[in-house]
C-alpha positions as CSV (number, residue, x, y, z in Angstrom):
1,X,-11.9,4.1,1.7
2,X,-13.6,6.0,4.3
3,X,-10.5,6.2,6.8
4,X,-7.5,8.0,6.1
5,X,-4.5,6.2,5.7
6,X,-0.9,6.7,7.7
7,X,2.2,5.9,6.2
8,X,2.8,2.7,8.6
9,X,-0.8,1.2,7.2
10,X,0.6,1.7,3.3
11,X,3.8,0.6,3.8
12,X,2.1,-2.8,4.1
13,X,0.4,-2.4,0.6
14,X,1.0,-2.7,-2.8
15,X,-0.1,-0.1,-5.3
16,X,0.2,-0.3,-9.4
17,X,1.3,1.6,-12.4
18,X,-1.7,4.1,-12.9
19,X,-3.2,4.4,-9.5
20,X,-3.5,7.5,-7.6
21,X,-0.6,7.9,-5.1
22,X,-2.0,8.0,-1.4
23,X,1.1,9.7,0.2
24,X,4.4,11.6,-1.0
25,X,7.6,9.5,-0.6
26,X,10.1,7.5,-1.5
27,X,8.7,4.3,-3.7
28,X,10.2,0.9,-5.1
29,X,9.0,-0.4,-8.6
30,X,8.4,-4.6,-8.8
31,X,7.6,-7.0,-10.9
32,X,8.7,-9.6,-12.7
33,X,10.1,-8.4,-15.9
34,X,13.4,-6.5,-14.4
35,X,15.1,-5.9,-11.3
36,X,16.8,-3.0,-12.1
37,X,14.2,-0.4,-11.9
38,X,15.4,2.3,-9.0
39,X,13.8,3.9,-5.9
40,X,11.5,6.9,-6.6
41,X,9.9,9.9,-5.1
42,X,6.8,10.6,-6.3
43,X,4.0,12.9,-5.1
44,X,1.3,12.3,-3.5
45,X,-0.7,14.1,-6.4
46,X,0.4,11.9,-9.3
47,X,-0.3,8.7,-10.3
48,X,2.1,5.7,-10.2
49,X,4.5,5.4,-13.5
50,X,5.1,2.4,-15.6
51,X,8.4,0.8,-14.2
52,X,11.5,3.5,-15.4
53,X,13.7,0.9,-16.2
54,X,11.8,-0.6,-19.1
55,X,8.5,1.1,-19.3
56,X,6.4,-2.3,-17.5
57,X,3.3,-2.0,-15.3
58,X,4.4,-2.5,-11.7
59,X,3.5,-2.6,-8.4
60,X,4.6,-0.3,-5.7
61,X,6.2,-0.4,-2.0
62,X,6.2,2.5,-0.1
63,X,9.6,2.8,1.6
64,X,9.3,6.1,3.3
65,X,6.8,9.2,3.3
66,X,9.0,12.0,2.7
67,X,6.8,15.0,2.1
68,X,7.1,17.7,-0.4
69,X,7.7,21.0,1.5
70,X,4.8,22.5,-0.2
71,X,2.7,19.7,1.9
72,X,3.9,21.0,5.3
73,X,1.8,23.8,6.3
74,X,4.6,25.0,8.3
75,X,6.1,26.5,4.8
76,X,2.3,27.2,3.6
């Protein structure tokens, strides 16, 4: 995509298991197979996981963007 996204315009989407993560935060797993899976933080420079609570594909929901102090270029 040729426009950057914001955290307000991804909190609307749904991301899955092996995509590249568009911003650093705080994630929920879901899909059908459990409910138990809990909230993560993952970086912006990984890729989405399976589901840690029984090793599914899932989707993702950005909750919050909560940056990695090594993204803030006060602390650069």
């Amino acid at each position: 995509m040729s426009q950057e996204k914001t955290g307000s315009n991804i909190s609307q989407l749904a991301f899955r298991s092996g995509e590249g993560v568009p911003v650093s935060g705080l994630w929920r797993p879901e899909h059908d197979k459990c409910n138990t899976a809990p909230e993560l933080w993952i970086s912006k420079l990984d890729r989405f996981p399976p589901c840690p609570a029984c090793g599914s594909p899932a989707r993702f929901i950005l909750l919050e963007e909560v940056r990695h102090i090594s993204e803030d270029s006060d602390f650069l």
